[in-house]
C-alpha positions, 0 to 999 in steps of 0.5 A: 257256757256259750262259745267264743263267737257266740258270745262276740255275736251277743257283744256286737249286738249289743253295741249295735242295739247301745249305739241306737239308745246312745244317739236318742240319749245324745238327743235329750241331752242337746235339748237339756243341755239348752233348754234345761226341757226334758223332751219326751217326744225324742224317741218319736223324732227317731220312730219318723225318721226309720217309717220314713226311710223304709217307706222312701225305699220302698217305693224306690228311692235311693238312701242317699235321698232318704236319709237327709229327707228323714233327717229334715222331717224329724229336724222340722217336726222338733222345730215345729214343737218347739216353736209351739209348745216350748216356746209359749210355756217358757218361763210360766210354773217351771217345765212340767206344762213343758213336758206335759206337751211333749207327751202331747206331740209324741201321742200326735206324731204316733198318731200321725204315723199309724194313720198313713202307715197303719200298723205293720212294721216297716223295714230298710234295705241295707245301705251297703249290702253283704255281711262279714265275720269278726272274732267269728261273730257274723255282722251285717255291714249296716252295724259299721254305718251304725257304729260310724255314725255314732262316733262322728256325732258324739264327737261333733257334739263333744266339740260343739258344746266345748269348743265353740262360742255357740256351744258355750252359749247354749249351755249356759242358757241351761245353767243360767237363762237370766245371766244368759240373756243380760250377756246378750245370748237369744234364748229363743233362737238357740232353743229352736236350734238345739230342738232343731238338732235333736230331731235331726240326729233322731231323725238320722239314727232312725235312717242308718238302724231302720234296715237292722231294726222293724219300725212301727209306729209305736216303736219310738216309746219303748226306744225313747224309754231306754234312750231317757235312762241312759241320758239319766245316767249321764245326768242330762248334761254330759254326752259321753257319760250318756253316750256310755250309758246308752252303750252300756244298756244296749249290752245288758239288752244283747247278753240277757238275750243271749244267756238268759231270755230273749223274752225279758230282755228288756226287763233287765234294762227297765230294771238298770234304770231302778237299780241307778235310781236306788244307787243315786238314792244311796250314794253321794255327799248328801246320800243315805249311805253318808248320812246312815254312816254318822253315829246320832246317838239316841235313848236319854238324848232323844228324850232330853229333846222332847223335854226341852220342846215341851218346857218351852213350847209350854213358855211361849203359850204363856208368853203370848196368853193365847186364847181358847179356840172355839172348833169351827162347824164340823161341816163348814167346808165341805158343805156346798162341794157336797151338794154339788157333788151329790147333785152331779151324780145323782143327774149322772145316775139318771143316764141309763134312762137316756141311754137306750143303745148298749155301746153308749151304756158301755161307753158309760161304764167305761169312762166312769173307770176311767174317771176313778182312776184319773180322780186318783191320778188327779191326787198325785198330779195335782196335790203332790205335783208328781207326774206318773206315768203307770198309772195304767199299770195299776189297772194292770195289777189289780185287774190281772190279779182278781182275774187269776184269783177268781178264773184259776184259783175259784175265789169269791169275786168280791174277796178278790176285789179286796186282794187285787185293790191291796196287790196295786196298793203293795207295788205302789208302795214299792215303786213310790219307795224307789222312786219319791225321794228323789226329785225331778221326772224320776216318778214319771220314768220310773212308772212307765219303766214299771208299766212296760215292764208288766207288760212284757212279762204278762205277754210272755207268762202264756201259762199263767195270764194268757199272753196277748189273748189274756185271762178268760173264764172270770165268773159273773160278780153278784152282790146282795143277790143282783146280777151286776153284768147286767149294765145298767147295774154295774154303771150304778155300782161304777158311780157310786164307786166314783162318788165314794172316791170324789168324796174322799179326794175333796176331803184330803184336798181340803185338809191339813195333809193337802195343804202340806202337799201342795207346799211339796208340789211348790217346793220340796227343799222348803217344805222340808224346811218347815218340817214336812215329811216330804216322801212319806206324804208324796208316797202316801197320796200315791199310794191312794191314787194307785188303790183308786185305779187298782179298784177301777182296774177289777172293776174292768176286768169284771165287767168284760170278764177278761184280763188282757195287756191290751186293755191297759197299755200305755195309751190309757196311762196318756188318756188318763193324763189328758183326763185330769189336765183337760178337767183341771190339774187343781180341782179333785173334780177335773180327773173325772170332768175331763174323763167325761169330755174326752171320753164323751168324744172318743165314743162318738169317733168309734159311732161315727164307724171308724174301726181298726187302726184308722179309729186308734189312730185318730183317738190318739190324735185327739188325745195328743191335740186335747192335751197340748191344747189344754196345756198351752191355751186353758192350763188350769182346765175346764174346772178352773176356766169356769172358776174364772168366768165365775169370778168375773161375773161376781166382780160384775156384779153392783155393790159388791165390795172389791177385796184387797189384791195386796197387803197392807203396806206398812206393818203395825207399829212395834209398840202395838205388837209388844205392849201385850208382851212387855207386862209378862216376866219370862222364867229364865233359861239355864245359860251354861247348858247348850241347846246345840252344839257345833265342833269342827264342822267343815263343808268342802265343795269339790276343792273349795273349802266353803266352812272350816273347822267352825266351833260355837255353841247356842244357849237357851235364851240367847241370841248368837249372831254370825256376820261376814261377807258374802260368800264367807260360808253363813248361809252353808252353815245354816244348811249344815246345821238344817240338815240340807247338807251333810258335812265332810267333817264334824258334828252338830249336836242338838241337846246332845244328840247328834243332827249332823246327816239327819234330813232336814225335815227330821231336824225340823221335827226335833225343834231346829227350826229355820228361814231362809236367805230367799224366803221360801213361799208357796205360790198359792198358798194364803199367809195364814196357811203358810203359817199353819204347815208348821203344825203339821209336824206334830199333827195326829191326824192321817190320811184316813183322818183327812179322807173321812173328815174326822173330828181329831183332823177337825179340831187339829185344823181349828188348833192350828188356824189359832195359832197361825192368828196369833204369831201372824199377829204377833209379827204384825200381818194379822190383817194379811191372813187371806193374802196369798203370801206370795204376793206380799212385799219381800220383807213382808215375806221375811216376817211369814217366815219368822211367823212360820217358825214360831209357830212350830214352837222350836227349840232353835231358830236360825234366821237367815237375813231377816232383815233384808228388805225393811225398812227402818221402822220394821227392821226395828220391830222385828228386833224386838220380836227376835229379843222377845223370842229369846227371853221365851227360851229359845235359842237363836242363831241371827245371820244378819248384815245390818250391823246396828240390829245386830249389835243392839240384840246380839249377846254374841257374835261370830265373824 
């Protein structure tokens, strides 16, 4: 046990250390706050501001200058950054373009930073010299300028966000920028001032620590990193929970120092951020440990469910006769892709003959591993919109592994390869696991916790990897009796390695499983919605990406015969970043494209002669300049600029006919869409057995009551209709019901069976299925395809399906391509099937909706307003469409606000 001082020693400290992570968290809450931006560049601001004051004392200057000179530096690089990289972006696809640029500003600043002050730390004199004792741990009095500051700020902050009129107004243009600017509030300018803030209290935490802390020009990272976790933990809106998160982990840092190891410290604050992740996961009104704690029943109930879906599955076939699908051309597809592909890469495998020096072929080589692992970064970025940033420590797994395996343990080379591909595949599996059923940046934080966190202990396992010098002795690799260290050889194998995992990534992104993962990527609550296994599908395509840089890592490791933590930092996780957006987040081919010309350029630099920090420091720069400038002037990349100029020179061209932008502007009449329906008699329904039952279900909102001990049943074949104000609590039924939410009190049964905190994609799979009062579309997306994700939730056919293009995922895409036709047809847009759904009118939108439910055959439809945004002659059709539905069996709950429809449908009503 260590004595009394020594322990105050390791309190202290830690609130020294809690107090530097607080004010950065501070930073991002500012701008978050604002600009609802999370800014990655924050630490960087605190990084410049710390380079700046020691360099500035060093050559004589007095702290009274430096400091308000760091605090200006840092306050105008944040304007600079939002002036270029926030503002132009602002209200484009969200704020991942947003984020994207921010990690493009930190590599440049980085950059920046090591160019003019090159590698070694930097360090400050102390402001006020001397030293005293408390509680008999020995302070630098530097700690009391640190916890002083600390104090003034926060409680500026605290007060200028809840006190002043410019305050309020910042923070509501977070909340609500639309109802901001109607009241008047300049987004623009108080965005600027909140960048402008952050950067200079970055700038100033980085002046009052530099003289108790070294400053290098990679230390803002790893400081941002833990900074980030406690703005988390605060939720990115309150000040003092990040500041008390903040000073919190710097203790966890001290005393794991202190009592454990100084060494892993910092796993320990790596591993507080999984620890509030899984805790978040868990815990909550709508968490797993709430819906865990609800009885749903199971045995002959789950098989009563399975009965109902198929008896009425079965009657609306029959109802609406629908015809034998005839199975499309296996290859039809994928047929040009493939000859295209195939002709890049047999012009690539052509290279070695025009390569005569040996760093080009090396070179080669290596941005062909690069490649592999962007074209799985690619996958995970562009089909599931999720933003790794680890994707380097999977290079780092498998490469150590089969370095371990084969130069201790004396295995085979290619037993290995096998091994360390499956370790990257395990620890994928558990981070994504961690991690992916939350939504947000919490993927992109928590890999790079990860990543950092492999590289701390790989540095410090000196017996077992060896530390910063690595794994040597790894035995040359062989295959088929061919030396493949010789270059040329192993460039070959490399291609043929990339070709492999191109091939598979444009099958999967061509496939039903792609398409529900772009419908993820646009909006998760709406994919849940139509039934989508949203985490499984995520963790799955990361899981891939992570097999496809754990190849690329052993292959590394193999061909320099080392394993090092050097070779897979964290500057190859931004490399590969700035691959597939460069190429084009959209294409399966960006990864490697943007791989070729990134890399092609960072090759000529080191040609050029530039070696040491100089080259790292202006490959950085290139990085960073290629990645802003991508995502600000070409966001869709190479790939997708020479899709535009393509399709110009097409519409250029003479005679060609001009394809309709918009839909149809009026739907078919209801006597066209019905004459087929009205000649089938229907089997009837029992209407004494309900399909769902609600009992005194209750939903409380903090003190407000939003549903209250709501009682009603849904018979087959029926339709019930709710009406009421707004804001009378119908569409939080509908989410109770969902499972969207999970409520305070009472129960909803589906056939008996309990779906009260069962996730809504799960609910949506038993057969309850629902619109949305805001129809939820996927941008991209045609109508047809909208309408075929409600197939997927009965889809046989995997992954592995999808990635070898297997006759069942064939025939299940052919299945579901009929049926979407048919409801699309049957809700009169057949002839909008090709149309971006999106881009439909409102009510239009409402009627893919409908469409998109039937077509997962359910057992219950709740129709969320559908009626809102047609007019008359379609408000009148779409109730004969709803009563149609009935008479198939199908339960329906009608939220609706046009009266006559409902009364002239309704069988009841609830008010």
């Amino acid at each position: 046990m260590p004595s009394f001082p020594d322990l105050a020693q390791f309190l202290f400290s830690g609130l020294t250390v809690g107090c530097l992570y607080a004010l950065v968290a501070l930073g991002f809450v500012v701008i978050a706050n604002v600009t609802g931006v999370l800014n990655f560049a924050q630490g960087e601001y605190v990084m410049l501001g710390g380079m700046v004051t020691a360099w500035a004392t060093a050559q004589g200057m007095s702290w009274l200058l430096a400091v308000p000179l760091a605090v200006a530096l840092g306050a105008m690089v944040a304007g600079l950054q939002e002036r270029a990289t926030v503002m132009p972006l602002r209200g484009r696809t969200g704020v991942l373009p947003i984020v994207l640029a921010s990690l493009g500003v930190g590599a440049i600043v980085r950059a920046v930073a090591l160019l003019i002050w090159k590698a070694d730390p930097l360090r400050a004199p102390s402001f006020f010299p001397g030293t005293f004792e408390l509680l008999g741990a020995g302070l630098d009095n530097q700690a009391v300028t640190v916890w002083l500051t600390t104090t003034l700020i926060l409680a500026s902050t605290a007060i200028w966000f809840g006190r002043t009129s410019l305050g309020r107004a910042m923070r509501a243009c977070a909340v609500n920028p639309l109802a901001a600017r109607l009241v008047g509030v300049r987004l623009s300018t108080l965005s600027l001032l909140a960048f402008v803030l952050a950067g200079g209290m970055g700038g100033l935490v980085g002046a009052v620590t530099v003289p108790l802390t070294l400053a290098s020009w990679s230390s803002g990272l790893g400081v941002g990193l833990v900074a980030f976790i406690a703005a988390a933990i605060g939720g990115f809106t309150s000040p003092v929970r990040a500041v008390l998160a903040g000073l919190c982990l710097g203790l966890v840092e001290a005393l794991s120092a202190g009592l454990l190891s100084s060494n892993y410290r910092l796993v320990f604050v790596y591993g507080a951020l999984f620890a509030f992740l899984l805790a978040r996961d868990l815990a909550g009104p709508d968490g797993v440990v709430r819906r865990a704690s609800l009885d749903h029943g199971g045995g002959w109930r789950a098989i009563l469910v399975a009965r109902l879906q198929f008896r009425d599955r079965r009657r609306l076939a029959t109802f609406l006769g629908r015809p034998v699908l005839q199975r499309p051309d296996r290859w039809a597809m994928h047929l040009l892709p493939g000859r295209v592909l195939g002709l890049m890469l047999g012009l690539a495998a052509l290279a070695p003959l025009a390569l005569t020096s040996p760093r080009a072929l090396d070179a080669a080589i290596f941005i062909a591993l690069a490649a592999i692992g962007a074209t799985g970064l690619g996958l995970v970025m562009g089909l599931a919109g999720q933003l790794s940033l680890g994707q380097a420590g999977f290079y780092l797994v498998s490469g150590y592994t089969a370095a371990l395996m084969t130069a201790r343990l004396g295995w085979d080379p290619i037993s290995a390869l096998v091994v360390a591909v499956g370790a990257a595949v395990l620890v994928a599996t558990v981070v994504g696991w961690l991690t992916l059923r939350l939504q947000g940046f919490n993927l992109a934080i928590a890999t790079l916790a990860f990543h950092l966190t492999l590289l701390v202990v790989v540095n410090q396992l000196v017996d077992l990897t060896g530390g910063p010098l690595g794994v040597t002795g790894i035995p040359p690799i062989h295959l088929f009796g061919i030396d493949l260290l010789e270059p040329r050889h192993f460039y070959l194998l490399t291609l043929m390695l990339l070709g492999i995992c191109l091939a598979l990534a444009r099958n999967v992104a061509a496939s039903a499983i792609g398409r529900a993962l772009r419908a993820i990527a646009a909006d998760q609550a709406g994919a849940e919605g139509v039934g989508l296994s949203t985490v499984q599908l995520k963790q799955a395509i990361f899981v891939v990406g992570a097999g496809m840089a754990g190849m690329a890592g052993v292959l590394w490791a193999y061909y320099v015969r080392l394993a090092a933590p050097s070779l897979w930092d964290v500057k190859l996780t931004l490399d590969l970043i700035t691959f597939v957006i460069v190429g084009g987040v959209t294409s399966v081919y960006g990864g490697a494209l943007g791989a070729l010309v990134v890399g092609g350029l960072q090759f000529a630099i080191r040609a050029l002669g530039i070696s040491g920090p100089g080259a790292q420091g202006v490959e950085i720069l290139l990085t960073g300049l290629m990645l802003v400038g991508f995502v600000l002037l070409f966001p869709e990349g190479i790939v997708g600029q020479l899709r535009t100029w393509v399709e110009r020179v097409r519409r250029r061209k003479p005679g060609r006919p001009v394809e309709p932008a918009t839909a149809p502007s009026a739907m078919p009449s209801s006597d066209l869409v019905f004459a087929p329906l009205s000649r089938v008699t229907m089997p009837q329904s029992p209407q004494d057995q309900a399909v769902v039952s609600v009992s005194a279900l209750s939903r409380r909102f903090g003190s407000f009551m939003a549903v209250d001990s709501l009682d009603f049943d849904l018979l087959p074949g029926t339709i019930t209709a709710m009406v009421g104000p707004n804001g009378s609590g119908k569409s939080t039924v509908i989410n109770l019901m969902s499972g969207v939410l999970v409520p305070s009190h009472g129960q909803v049964r589906l056939a008996g069976q309990r779906i009260d905190g069962v996730r809504a994609d799960e609910v949506a799979r038993r057969g309850l299925m629902r619109t949305f009062q805001t129809p939820k579309l996927f941008p991209g997306l045609t109508t047809i395809e909208t309408v075929m994700l409600a197939r997927q939730r009965v889809a046989r056919a995997g992954l592995l399906d999808a990635a070898v293009h297997s006759r069942r995922a064939t025939n299940e895409e052919a299945a579901a391509r009929g049926d979407a036709t048919t409801w699309l047809n049957f809700v009169g847009l057949g002839a909008s099937a090709d149309i971006v759904a999106t881009s439909l009118p409102v009510g239009h939108q409402r009627l893919v909706e409908v469409a998109r439910v039937l077509a997962s055959e359910p057992l219950v439809a709740l129709l969320d307003e559908p009626a809102a945004g047609l007019d008359p002659s379609e408000t009148r059709a779409l109730a004969l469409m709803i009563s149609a539905i009935s008479r198939a069996g199908v339960a329906v709950l009608l939220v609706e606000h046009d009266m006559s429809m409902v009364m002239s449908i309704a069988d009841r009503v609830l008010v």
